[in-house]
C-alpha positions as CSV (number, residue, x, y, z in Angstrom):
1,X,0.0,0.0,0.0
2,X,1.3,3.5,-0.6
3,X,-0.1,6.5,1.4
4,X,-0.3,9.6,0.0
5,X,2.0,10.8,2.8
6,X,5.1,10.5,4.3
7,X,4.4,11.1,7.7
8,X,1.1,11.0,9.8
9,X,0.1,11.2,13.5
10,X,-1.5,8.5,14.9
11,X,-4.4,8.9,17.3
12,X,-4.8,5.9,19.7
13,X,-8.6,4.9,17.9
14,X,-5.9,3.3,15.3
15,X,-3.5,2.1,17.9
16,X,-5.8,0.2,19.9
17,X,-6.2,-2.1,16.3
18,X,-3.0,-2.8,16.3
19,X,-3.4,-5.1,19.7
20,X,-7.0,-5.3,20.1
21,X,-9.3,-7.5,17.2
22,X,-11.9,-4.8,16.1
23,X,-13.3,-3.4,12.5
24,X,-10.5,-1.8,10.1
25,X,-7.3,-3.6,12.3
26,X,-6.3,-4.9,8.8
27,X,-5.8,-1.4,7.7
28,X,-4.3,-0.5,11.0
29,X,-1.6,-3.0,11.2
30,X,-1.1,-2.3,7.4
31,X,0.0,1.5,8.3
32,X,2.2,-0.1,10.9
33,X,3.8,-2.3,8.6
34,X,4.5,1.0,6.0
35,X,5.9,2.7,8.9
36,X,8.4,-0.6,9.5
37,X,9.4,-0.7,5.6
38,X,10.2,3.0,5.9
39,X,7.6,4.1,3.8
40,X,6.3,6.7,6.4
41,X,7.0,8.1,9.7
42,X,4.5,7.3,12.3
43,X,3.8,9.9,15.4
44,X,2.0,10.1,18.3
45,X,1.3,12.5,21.2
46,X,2.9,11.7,24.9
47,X,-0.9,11.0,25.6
48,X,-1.9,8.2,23.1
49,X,0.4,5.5,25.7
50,X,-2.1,6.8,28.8
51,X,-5.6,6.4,26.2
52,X,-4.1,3.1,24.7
53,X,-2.9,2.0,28.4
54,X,-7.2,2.6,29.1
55,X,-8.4,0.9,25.9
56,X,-6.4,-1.7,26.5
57,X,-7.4,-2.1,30.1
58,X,-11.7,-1.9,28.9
59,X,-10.6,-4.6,26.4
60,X,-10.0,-7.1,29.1
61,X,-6.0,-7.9,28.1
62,X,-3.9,-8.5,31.4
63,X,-1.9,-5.9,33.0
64,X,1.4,-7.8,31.8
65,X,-0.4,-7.8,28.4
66,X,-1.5,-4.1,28.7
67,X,2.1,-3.1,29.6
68,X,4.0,-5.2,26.7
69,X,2.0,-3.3,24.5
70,X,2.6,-0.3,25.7
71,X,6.2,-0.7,25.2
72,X,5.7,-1.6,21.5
73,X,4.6,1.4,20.4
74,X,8.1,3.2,20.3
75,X,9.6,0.2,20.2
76,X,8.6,0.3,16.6
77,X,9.8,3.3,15.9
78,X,6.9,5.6,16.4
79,X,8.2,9.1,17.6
80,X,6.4,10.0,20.6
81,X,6.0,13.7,21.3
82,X,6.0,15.5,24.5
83,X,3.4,16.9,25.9
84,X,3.2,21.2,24.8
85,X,1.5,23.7,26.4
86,X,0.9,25.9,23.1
87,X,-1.1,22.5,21.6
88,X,-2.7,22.4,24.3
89,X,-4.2,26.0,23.8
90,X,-5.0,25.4,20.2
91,X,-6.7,21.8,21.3
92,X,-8.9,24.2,23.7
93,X,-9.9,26.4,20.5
94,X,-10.6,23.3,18.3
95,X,-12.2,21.5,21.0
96,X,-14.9,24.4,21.2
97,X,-14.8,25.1,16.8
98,X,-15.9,21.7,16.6
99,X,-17.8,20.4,19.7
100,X,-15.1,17.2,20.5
101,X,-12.9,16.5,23.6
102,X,-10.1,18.2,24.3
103,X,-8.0,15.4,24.5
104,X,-9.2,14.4,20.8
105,X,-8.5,17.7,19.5
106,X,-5.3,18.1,21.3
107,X,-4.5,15.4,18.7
108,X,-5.7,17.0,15.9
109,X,-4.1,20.3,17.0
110,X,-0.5,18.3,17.3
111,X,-1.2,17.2,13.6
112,X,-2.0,21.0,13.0
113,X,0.6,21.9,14.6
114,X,3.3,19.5,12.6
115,X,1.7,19.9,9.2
116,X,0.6,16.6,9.6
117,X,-2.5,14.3,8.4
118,X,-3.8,12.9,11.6
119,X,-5.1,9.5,10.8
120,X,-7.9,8.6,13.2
121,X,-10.6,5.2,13.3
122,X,-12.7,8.0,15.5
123,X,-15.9,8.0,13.3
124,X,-17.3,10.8,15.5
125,X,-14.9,13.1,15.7
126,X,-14.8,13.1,11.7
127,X,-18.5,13.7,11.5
128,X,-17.0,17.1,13.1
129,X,-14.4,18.1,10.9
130,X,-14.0,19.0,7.3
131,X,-11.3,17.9,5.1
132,X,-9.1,21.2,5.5
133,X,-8.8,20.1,8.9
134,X,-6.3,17.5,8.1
135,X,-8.0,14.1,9.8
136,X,-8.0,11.2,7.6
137,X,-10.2,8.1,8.2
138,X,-8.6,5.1,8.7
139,X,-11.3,3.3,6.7
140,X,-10.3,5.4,3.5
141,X,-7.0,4.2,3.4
């Protein structure tokens, strides 16, 4: 598969495929797999390890399964960025432009931020945002 980018933000509703058996985990491990041949560079906000730790926990998997996991993710590679204050005040804006969680539009506003698609499995936050946003469904990919 090639992607129409080079490098993307991940927001943990694709993450969680990558462990966790659910619709579209095909096309999640599939972006994994790009990121592993080099194809792209996968990112990820400080914050997607403490959502995916959560999911992970709701999904019923074991705490030593919950916390291998958890080390996978940049043990594949995927750079995980710190936590910013500025983001955060842009997440606050987008949060409010488009009725969605702060914490999903701190993600958004990282990808924002980066110049970044943010590729997302998060059907309801895309029924809130318009293309020149910059989230990509999972499920078109």
């Amino acid at each position: 598969m090639i992607y129409p980018f080079q490098d993307a933000l991940l927001d943990t509703s694709v993450a969680v495929k990558w462990f966790v058996t659910e619709e579209d985990s095909e096309r999640a491990l599939n972006l994994q797999q790009a990121h592993l041949r080099d194809d792209l560079q996968l990112h990820a906000p400080d914050i997607l390890l403490m959502e995916l730790a959560n999911a992970l926990r709701y999904a019923g998997l074991s705490e030593e399964r919950i916390l291998q996991n958890l080390e996978t993710v940049p043990a594949l590679g995927v750079e995980i960025i710190p936590f910013s204050i500025d983001v955060l005040n842009s997440a606050v804006s987008l949060s409010l432009e488009h009725d969605i969680a702060v914490y999903d539009a701190y993600f958004l506003a990282l990808a924002q931020t980066m110049e970044i698609p943010l590729i997302t499995a998060d059907r309801k936050m895309l029924s809130r945002l318009t293309d020149e946003d910059g989230a990509l469904s999972l499920q078109t990919l």
